[in-house]
C-alpha positions in Angstrom: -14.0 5.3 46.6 -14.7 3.6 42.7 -17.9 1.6 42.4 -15.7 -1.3 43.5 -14.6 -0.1 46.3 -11.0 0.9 44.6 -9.3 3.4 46.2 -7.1 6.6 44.5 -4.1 7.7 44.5 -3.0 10.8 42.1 -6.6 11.1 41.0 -5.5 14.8 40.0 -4.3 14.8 36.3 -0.8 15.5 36.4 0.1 18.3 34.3 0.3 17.4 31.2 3.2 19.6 30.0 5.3 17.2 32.5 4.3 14.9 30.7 5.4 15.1 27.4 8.8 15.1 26.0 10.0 15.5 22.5 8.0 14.3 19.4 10.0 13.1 16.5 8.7 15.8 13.7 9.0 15.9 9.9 9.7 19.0 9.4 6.3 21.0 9.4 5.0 18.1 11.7 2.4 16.9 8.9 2.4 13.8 8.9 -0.7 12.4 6.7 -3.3 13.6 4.4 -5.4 15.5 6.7 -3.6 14.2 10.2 -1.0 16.1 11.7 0.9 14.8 14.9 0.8 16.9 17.9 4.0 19.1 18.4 3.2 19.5 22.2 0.9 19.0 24.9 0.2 22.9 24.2 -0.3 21.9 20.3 -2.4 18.8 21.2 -5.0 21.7 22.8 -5.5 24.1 20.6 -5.9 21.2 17.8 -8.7 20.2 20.1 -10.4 23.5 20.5 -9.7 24.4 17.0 -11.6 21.0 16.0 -14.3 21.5 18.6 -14.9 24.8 18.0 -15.6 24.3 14.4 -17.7 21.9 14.7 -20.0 24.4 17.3 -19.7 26.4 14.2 -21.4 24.1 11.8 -24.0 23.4 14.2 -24.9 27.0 14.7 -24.7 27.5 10.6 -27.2 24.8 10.6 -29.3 26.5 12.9 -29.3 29.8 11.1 -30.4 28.1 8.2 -33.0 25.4 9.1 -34.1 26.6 12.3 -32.8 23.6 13.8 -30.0 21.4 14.7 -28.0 18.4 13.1 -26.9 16.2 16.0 -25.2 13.6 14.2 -22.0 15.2 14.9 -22.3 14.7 18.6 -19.8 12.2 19.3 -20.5 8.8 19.3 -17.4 7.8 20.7 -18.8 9.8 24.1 -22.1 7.2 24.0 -21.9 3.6 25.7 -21.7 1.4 22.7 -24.6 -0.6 22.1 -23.7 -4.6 21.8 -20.9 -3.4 24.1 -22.7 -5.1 27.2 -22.1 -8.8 28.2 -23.8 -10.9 30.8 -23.3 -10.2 34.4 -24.4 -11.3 37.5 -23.0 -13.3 40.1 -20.9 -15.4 38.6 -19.9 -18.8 40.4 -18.0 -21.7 40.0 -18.6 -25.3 37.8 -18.1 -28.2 38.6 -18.4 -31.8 36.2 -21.1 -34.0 35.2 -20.8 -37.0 33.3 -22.5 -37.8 30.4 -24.7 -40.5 28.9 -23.0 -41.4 25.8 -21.0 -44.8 25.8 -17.9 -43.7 23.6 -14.9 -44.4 25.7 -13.1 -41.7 27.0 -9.2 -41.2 25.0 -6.5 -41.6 26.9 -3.7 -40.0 25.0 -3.3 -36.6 24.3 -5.2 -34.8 21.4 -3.9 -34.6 18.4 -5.4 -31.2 17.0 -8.1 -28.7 18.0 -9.8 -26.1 16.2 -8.9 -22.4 16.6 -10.9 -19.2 16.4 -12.2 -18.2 13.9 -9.4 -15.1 12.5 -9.9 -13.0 9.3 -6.4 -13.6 8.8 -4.5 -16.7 9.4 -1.4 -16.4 12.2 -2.9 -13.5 13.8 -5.5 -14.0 16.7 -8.9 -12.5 17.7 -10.3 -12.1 20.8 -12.9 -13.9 21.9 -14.9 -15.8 24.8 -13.1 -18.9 24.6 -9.9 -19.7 24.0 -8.2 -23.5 24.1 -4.7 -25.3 23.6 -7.0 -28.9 23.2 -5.8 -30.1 26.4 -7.9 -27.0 28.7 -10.8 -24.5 27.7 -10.3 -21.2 28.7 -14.2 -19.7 29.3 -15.4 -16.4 30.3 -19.0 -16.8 31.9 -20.8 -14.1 33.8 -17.8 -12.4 35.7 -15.1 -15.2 35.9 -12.1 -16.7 33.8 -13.1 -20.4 34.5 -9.9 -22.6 33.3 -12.0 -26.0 32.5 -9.6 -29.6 32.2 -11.5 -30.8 28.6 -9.5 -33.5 28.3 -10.2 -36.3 28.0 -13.8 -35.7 27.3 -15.6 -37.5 29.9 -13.8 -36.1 32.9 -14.3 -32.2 31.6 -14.4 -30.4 34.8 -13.2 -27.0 36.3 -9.9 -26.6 37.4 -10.1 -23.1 39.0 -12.2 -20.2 38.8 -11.0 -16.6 38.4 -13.0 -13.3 39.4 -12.9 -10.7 36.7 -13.8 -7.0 37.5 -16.6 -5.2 35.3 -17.9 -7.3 32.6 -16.1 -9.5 30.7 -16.4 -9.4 26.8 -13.6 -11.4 24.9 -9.5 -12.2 25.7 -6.5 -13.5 25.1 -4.6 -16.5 26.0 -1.2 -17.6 24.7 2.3 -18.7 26.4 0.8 -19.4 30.0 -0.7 -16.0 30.1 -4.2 -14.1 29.6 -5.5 -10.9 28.4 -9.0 -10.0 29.6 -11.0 -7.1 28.3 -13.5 -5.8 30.5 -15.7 -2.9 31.4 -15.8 -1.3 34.7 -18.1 1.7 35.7 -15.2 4.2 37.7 -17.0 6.9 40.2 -14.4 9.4 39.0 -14.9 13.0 38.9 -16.8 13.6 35.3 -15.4 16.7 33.4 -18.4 19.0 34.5 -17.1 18.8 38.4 -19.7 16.5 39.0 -19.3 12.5 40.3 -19.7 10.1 37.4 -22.0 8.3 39.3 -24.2 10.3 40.1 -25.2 11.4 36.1 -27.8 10.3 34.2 -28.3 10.1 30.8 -25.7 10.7 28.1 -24.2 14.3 29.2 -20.3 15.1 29.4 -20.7 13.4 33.3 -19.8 10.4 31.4 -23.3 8.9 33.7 -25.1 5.9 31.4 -27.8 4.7 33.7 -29.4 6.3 36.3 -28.1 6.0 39.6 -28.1 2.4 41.0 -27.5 0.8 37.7 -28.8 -1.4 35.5 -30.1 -5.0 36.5 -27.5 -7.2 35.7 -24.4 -4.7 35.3 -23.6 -3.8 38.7 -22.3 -0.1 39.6 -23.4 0.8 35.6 -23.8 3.9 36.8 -20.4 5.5 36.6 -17.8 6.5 33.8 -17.1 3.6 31.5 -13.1 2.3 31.3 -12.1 -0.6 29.5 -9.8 -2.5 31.9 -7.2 -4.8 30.4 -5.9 -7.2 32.8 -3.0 -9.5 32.2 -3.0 -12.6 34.3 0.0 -15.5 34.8 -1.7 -18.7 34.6 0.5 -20.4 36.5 -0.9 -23.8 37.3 -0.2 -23.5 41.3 -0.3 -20.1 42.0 -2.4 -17.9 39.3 -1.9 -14.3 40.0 -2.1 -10.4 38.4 0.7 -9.2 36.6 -1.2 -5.7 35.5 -4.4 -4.1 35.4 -4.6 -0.8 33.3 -7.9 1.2 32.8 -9.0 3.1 29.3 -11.7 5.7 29.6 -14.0 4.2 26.4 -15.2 1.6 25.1 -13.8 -1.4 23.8 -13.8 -1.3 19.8 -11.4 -4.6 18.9 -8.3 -6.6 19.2 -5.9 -8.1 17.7 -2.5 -10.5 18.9 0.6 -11.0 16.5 2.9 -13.4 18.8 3.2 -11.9 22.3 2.2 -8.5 20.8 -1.2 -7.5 21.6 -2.8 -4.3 20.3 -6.4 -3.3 21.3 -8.5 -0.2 20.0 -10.9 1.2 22.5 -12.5 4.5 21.2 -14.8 7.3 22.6 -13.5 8.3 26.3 -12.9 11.7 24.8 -14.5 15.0 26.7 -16.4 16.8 23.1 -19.7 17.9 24.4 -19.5 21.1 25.5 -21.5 22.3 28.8 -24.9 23.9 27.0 -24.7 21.9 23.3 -28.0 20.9 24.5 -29.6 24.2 24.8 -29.3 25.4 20.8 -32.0 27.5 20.2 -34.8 26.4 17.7 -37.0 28.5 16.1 -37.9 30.4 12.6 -34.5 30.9 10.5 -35.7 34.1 9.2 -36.7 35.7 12.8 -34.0 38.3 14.0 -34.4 36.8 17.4 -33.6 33.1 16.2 -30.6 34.6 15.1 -29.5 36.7 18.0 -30.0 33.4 19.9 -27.7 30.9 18.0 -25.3 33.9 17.7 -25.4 34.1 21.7 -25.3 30.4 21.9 -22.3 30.1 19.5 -20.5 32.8 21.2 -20.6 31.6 25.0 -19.9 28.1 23.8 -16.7 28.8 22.0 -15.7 30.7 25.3 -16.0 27.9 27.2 -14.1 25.5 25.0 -10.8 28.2 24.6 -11.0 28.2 28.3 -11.4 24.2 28.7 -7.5 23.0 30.1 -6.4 19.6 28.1 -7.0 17.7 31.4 -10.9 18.2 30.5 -10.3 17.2 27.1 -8.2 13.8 27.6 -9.4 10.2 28.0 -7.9 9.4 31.4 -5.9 6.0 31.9 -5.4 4.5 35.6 -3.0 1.7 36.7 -4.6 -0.7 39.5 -2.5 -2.1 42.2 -4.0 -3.9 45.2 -6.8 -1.7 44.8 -5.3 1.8 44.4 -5.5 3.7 40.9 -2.6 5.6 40.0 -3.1 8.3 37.0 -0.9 7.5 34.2 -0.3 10.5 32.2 -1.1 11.1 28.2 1.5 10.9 25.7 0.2 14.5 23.4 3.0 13.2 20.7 1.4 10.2 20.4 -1.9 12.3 18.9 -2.9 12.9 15.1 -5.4 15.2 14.3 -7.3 15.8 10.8 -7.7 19.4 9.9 -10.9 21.6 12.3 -14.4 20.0 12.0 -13.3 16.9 9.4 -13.9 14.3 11.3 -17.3 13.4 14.0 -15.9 13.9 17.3 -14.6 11.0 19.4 -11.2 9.7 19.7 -9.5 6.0 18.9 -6.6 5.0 20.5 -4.8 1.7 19.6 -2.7 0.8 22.9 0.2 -1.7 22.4 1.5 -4.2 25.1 3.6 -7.4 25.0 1.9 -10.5 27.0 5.8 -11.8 28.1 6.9 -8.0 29.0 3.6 -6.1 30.1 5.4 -3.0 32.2 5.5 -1.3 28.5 2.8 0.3 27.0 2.9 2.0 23.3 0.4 4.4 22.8 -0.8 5.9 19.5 -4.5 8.0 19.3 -6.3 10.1 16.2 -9.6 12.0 16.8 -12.6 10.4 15.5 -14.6 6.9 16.6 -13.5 4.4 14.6 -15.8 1.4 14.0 -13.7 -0.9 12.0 -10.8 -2.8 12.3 -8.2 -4.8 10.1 -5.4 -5.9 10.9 -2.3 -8.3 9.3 1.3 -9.2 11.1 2.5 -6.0 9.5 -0.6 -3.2 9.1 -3.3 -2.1 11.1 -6.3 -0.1 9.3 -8.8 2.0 11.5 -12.2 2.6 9.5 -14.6 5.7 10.8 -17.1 7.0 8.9 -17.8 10.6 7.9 -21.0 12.2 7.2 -19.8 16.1 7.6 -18.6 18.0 4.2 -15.4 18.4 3.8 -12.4 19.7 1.0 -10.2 17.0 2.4 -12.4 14.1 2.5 -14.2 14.8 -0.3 -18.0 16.7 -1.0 -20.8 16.5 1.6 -22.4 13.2 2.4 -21.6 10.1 3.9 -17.6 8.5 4.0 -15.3 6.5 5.5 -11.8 7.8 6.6 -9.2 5.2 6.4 -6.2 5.2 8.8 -3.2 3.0 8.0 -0.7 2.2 10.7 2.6 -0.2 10.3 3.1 -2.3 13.1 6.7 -2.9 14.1 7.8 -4.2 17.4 5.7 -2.7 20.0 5.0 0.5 17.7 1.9 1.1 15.6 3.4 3.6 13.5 0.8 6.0 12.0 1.8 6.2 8.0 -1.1 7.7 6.0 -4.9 8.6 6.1 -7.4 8.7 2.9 -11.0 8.2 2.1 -13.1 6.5 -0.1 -17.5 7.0 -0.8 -19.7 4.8 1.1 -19.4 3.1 5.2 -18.3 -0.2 5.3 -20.6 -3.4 6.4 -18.0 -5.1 8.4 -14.3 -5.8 9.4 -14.3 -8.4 6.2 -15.0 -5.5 3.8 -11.6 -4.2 4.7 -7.9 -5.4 3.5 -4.4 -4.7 3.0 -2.1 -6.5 0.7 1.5 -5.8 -0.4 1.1 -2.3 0.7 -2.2 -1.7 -1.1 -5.4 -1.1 1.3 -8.8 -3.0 -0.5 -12.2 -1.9 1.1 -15.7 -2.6 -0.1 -18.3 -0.1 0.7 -22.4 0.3 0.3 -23.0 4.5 -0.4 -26.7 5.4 0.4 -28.2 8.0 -2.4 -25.2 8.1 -4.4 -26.3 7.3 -7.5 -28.1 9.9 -9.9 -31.6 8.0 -9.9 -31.2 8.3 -5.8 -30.1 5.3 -5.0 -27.5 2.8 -3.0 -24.0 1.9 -4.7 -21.4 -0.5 -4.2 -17.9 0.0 -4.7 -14.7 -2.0 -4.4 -11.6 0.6 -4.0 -7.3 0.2 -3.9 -5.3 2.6 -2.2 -2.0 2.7 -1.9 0.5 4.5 0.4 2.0 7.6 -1.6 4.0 9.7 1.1 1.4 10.5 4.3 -1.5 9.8 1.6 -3.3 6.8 1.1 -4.4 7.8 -2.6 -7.3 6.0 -4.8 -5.6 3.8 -7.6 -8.6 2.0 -8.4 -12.2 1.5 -8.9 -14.5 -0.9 -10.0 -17.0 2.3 -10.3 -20.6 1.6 -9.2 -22.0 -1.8 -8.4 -25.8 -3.1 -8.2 -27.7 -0.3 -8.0 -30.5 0.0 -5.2 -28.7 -2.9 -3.3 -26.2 -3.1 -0.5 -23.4 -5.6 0.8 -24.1 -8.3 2.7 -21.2 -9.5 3.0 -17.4 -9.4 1.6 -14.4 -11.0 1.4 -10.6 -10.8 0.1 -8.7 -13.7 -0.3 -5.4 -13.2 -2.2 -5.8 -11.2 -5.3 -9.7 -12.1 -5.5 -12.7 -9.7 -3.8 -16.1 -11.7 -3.2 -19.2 -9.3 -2.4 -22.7 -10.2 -2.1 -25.5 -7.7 -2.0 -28.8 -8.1 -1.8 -32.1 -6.6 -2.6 -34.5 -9.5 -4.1 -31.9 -11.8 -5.4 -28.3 -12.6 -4.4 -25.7 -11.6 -6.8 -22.2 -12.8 -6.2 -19.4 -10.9 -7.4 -16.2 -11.9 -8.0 -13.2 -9.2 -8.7 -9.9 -9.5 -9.8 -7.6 -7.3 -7.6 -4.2 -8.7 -9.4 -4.1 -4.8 -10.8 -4.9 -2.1 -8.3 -5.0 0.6 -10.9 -7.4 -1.7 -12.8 -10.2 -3.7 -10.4 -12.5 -5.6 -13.2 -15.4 -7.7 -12.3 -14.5 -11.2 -13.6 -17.8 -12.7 -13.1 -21.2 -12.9 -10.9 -24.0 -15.0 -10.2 -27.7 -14.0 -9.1 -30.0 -16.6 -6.9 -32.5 -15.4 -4.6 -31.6 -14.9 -1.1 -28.3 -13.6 0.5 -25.0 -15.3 2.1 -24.5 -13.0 5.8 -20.8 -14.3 6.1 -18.1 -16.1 3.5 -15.3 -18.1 4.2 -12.7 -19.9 2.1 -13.3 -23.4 1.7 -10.6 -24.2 -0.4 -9.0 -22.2 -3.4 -11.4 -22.2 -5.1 -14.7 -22.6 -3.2 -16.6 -20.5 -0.7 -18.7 -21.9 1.7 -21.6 -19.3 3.1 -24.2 -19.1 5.9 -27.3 -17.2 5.1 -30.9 -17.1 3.9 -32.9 -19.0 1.1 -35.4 -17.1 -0.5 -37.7 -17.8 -3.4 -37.9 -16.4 -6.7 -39.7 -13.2 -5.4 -36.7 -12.0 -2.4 -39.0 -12.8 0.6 -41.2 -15.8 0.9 -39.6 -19.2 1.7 -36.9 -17.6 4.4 -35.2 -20.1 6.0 -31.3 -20.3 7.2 -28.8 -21.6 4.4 -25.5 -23.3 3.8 -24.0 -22.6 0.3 -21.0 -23.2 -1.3 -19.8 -21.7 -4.3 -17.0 -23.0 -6.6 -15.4 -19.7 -7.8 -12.1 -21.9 -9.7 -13.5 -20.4 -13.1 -14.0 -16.8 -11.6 -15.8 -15.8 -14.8 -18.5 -18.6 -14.2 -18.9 -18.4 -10.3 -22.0 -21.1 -9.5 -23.4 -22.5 -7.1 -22.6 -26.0 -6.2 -24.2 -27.2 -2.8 -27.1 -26.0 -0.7 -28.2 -26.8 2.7 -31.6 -24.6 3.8 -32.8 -25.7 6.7 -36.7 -27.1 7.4 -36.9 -25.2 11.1 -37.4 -21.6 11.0 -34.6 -20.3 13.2 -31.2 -17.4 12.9 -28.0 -18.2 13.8 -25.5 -16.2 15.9 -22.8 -16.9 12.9 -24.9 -14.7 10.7 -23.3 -11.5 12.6 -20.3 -12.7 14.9 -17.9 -14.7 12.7 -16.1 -16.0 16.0 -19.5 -17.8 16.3 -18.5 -20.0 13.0 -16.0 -22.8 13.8 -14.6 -24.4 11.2 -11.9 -26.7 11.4 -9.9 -27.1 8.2 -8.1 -30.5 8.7 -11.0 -32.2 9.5 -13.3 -30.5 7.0 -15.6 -29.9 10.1 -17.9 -26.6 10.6 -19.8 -25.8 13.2 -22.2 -23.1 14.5 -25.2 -22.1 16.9 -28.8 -22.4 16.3 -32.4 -20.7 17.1 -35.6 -21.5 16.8 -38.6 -22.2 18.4 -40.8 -25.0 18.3 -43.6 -26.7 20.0 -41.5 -26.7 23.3 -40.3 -23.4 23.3 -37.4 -21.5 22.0 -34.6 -24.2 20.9 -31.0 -23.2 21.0 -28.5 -26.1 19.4 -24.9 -26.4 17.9 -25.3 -27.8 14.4 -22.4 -29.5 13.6 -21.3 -30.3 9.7 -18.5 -32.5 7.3 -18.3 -30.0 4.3 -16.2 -30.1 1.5 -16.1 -29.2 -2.3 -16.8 -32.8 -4.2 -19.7 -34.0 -1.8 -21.1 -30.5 -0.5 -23.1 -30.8 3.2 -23.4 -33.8 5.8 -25.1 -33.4 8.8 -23.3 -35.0 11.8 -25.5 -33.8 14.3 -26.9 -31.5 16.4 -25.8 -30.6 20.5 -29.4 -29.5 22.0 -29.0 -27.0 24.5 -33.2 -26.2 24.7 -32.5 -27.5 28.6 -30.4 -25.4 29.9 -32.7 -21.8 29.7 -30.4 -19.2 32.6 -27.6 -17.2 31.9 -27.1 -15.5 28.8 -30.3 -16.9 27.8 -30.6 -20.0 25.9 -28.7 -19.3 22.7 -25.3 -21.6 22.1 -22.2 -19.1 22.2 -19.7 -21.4 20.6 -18.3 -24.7 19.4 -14.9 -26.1 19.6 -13.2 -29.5 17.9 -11.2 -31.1 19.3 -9.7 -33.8 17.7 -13.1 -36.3 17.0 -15.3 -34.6 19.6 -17.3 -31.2 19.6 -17.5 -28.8 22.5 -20.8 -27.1 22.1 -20.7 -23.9 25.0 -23.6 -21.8 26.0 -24.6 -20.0 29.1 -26.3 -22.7 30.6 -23.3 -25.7 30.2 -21.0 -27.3 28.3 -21.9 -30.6 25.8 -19.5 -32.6 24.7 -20.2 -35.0 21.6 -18.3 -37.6 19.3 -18.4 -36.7 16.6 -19.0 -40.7 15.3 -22.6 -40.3 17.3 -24.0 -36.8 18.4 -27.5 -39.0 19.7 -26.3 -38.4 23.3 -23.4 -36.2 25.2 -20.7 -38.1 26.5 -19.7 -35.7 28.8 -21.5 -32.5 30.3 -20.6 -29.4 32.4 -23.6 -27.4 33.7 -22.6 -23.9 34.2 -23.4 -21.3 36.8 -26.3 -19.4 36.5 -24.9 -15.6 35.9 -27.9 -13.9 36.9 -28.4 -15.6 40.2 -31.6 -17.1 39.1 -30.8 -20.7 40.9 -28.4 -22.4 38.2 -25.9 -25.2 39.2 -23.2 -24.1 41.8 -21.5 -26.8 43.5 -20.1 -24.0 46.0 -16.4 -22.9 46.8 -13.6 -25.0 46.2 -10.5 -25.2 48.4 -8.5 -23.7 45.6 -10.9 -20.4 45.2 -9.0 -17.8 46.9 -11.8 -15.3 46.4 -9.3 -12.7 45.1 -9.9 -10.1 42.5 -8.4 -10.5 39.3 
């Protein structure tokens, strides 16, 4: 039996030869600049060995020379992700409260609602709330609560929906949700022992010791991202799939009823023993005997390993029962032996109107960024290992470039470019040409930190360098980036805040049109109009780090050689904002010129969590409409606000302890307000079951 009581049917891999039919080949099977598909399931294998084995190589070499080992090659993708951990607990069901505002309550249908926030307009992110202006769509604790939000003053929950693991972010569009969630499996771990029952980060797949972590119950197992797709259906809500990925969830991105999802690691790299390399004086004859013996039983083990040890393992759920589905080896790309730091990505297609198919496509490494337009998907990883393909010794980021057709994500072409990337902003692709902005640490002759702005472009399986804008601000780094159309936007930071702007018109010829320096830094950019940004961030004065205090900027960039600043905000309380990091946590709603997002502070009372809500535009700059105080409600997932949402003249403010509605017109008091279950059992509002609560599983 699973940590949930699941029960298994085909647990045994099936044999994986069975599994595979014919791959599509291009003559010698090469297929990208360093990535080769996998001919076979036999093929798949020995790449992984091969790869493996040479990366037990470079470890020993290592030892040989420096008496001790490099482990940032162990794979990362192997690791539970930090950040990758939501609330749990108990979860519950809401009910309504009124408010005390005295704004009537509409009575026709909304008119317009705000969205989230996407990097790229007509193609949707995941996230914690979803909403079509008539209904909210929240995951809290463990549960899909579908709320009635309109009209304002009668917000309460319609139904509640149990969701296995621990929610993080979904889908919903058409009458149908995608929820992405991790469960802990006690599956059989690849060293014969139960996944429960391992602690630590060893090839068990174990992350906690055994019983958990408060919080996260059965945490104790192997991680699988679950993907459950749920029919909405106003009188009869029910399951239509439940699939689970060994890994951890990475991103997500929907393009109509097309959903892909990346989920990385789940990937069996560690051989039994990496742990034991020998340390010791490099010029002792007994050191080296000792790596040589460690070297030498390790790469027996791995030629022996079957591909069943090596695979991420994928289960289908039904009523309980887990079925094994078996890999796809055609669907694999590997980069040539010890290029790449172990893990594996996989980027797992599935329609939300036709769910029974899933389109599979994997390449080894662990991506950690993702971009993605209606017709190309971009997987970032970063290297640090030397390499002839990717370039000299030293840190790197691979670039993987897949079209997106249908339910395929065709793999097209792999490249690389200096530096790691900051986010999933500093990464584009335009008319066939991929942009990226990267920060490279010791690059530059004097020792220190670069910037860079690159163009590549497709040429057969190769995604080739066409241009540079060469280095950038020395001894700083990007804080944040941004491409809109054929213009780049990068701020870096070190004591003051230079803003670049780059023409990208050219690819073969990036040029820096203009920049400005003020002190402080912008954390995240977005497009206020054509030709203005409009940035959350932190003042500084004239020395980099007195004076720090949260900011609103916006910059008027319509004379890109002159780029100044026009408006500034910087708040009196010393507090952060969630928006800072998580750009879903920005709301902005375009029609209305409205933008929203959480704050935190503390005060004389305590720590104060709010939703500060804003009219922005270019002519008149910031006006405060209000703030949503959520300082009250203190369970949960603490006391921070998660989100805002508009909704035609009202704001939805969302955090773990309830929901606030305002008007917009007069944010003194909430006209409407639903306290929300306490997800950590610590005696929140629950107004007990309703009739309609089947207690079901979803």
């Amino acid at each position: 039996m699973s940590s949930f009581g699941l029960k298994f049917t085909a647990l045994a891999v099936l044999p994986v030869a069975l599994a595979c039919g014919g791959v599509a080949t291009d003559g010698a099977g090469q297929s990208g600049s360093g990535l080769t598909r996998a001919q076979s399931c036999e093929d798949l294998s020995q790449k992984l060995r091969a790869d493996a084995i040479a990366l037990v190589r470079q470890a020993a070499d290592e030892s040989r020379t420096t008496g001790y080992t490099h482990d940032g090659w162990v794979g990362v993708g192997d690791r539970g992700e930090e950040g990758n951990f939501g609330g749990g607990g108990n979860g519950g069901s809401g009910g309504s409260a009124g408010g005390g505002g005295s704004d009537p309550s509409p009575t026709t249908p909304p008119s317009g609602h705000s969205e989230t926030n996407n990097q790229v307009a007509g193609v949707d992110e995941a996230d914690i709330v979803k909403t079509d202006g008539e209904r909210l769509w929240l995951l809290h604790g463990q549960e899909l609560m579908v709320i009635d939000a309109w009209p304002p003053q009668s917000i309460g929950v319609e139904r509640s929906l149990p969701i296995e693991g621990t929610p993080y972010e979904m889908f919903v569009a058409d009458g149908r949700a995608l929820v992405y969630s991790t469960v802990y499996l006690d599956v059989p771990s690849r060293d014969g022992s139960q996944g429960g029952s391992g602690s630590g980060w060893g090839t068990d797949g174990g992350v906690w010791d055994e019983g958990g972590y408060p919080g996260y119950p059965g945490s104790y197992g192997v991680p699988f991202t679950k993907l459950t797709v749920i029919d909405l259906d106003d009188r009869a809500p029910r399951t239509l799939r439940e699939l689970y990925f060994e890994g951890n969830y990475t991103s997500s991105r929907r393009h109509g009823d097309q959903v892909r999802t990346v989920i990385s690691g789940g990937i069996s790299y560690t051989p039994p023993g990496y742990w034991d390399m020998p340390w010791g004086d490099p010029s002792s004859a007994h050191h080296q005997a000792a790596v040589d013996r460690w070297e030498a039983n390790l790469i027996a083990a791995l030629n022996a390993r079957p591909l069943e040890d090596w695979l991420p393992r994928t289960f289908e759920g039904d009523a309980g029962d887990l079925t094994t589905l078996p890999p796809s080896c055609g669907d694999y790309y590997a980069p040539p032996p010890g290029e790449t730091q172990p893990g594996l990505t996989r980027v797992v297609g599935l329609s939300l109107k036709d769910p029974k198919v899933v389109r599979e496509s994997a390449v080894l490494g662990h991506a950690n960024q993702v971009y993605s337009n209606a017709d190309a998907l971009v997987l970032a990883q970063t290297e640090y290992t030397a390499s002839s393909i990717w370039g000299s010794s030293g840190e790197r980021t691979a670039l993987h470039l897949f079209g997106l057709a249908g339910r395929d994500s065709k793999y097209l072409a792999s490249g690389s470019v200096t530096g790691h990337l900051d986010d999933q902003f500093s990464l584009d692709e335009r008319g066939g040409v991929v942009r990226v902005a990267t920060t490279s640490w010791g690059s530059s002759s004097s020792g220190e930190s670069e910037n860079y702005v690159f163009a590549l472009r497709r040429d057969a399986g190769t995604l080739k360098v066409v241009g540079s804008t060469g280095p950038l601000a020395e001894g700083e780094r990007i804080f944040s980036a941004r491409f809109v159309g054929d213009k780049g936007y990068l701020v870096t930071f070190r004591q003051t805040d230079p803003l670049f702007v780059i023409d990208l018109s050219n690819p073969n010829d990036l040029k820096v049109l203009g920049e400005l320096h003020i002190p402080g830094f912008s954390d995240y950019m977005h497009p206020l109009d054509a030709g203005h940004l409009v940035t959350i961030g932190r003042h500084r004065a004239d020395d980099g780090w007195s004076e720090d205090a949260l900011a609103l900027q916006v910059f008027d960039v319509t004379n890109p050689t002159q780029p100044s600043l026009k408006h500034k905000h910087v708040f009196k309380r010393d507090g952060w904002s969630n928006a800072s990091y998580d750009h879903k946590a920005f709301s902005f709603y375009a029609d209305r010129e409205l933008m929203a997002f959480p704050f935190s502070g503390y005060n004389e009372r305590g720590m104060q969590a709010s939703l500060e809500v804003f009219h922005v535009n270019a002519a008149s700059g910031f006006r405060q409409l209000g703030s949503a105080d959520h300082s009250d409600f203190r369970y949960g997932y603490g006391n921070e606000v998660r989100r805002g949402v508009f909704i035609d003249e009202f704001v939805y403010s969302i955090s773990g302890g309830a929901i606030l509605i305002h008007a917009l017109s007069d944010m003194s008091q909430p006209i409407g307000t639903l306290p929300l279950p306490d997800t950590y059992g610590g005696g929140g509002y629950d107004p007990g079951p309703e009739p309609w609560e089947s207690g079901e599983r979803l």
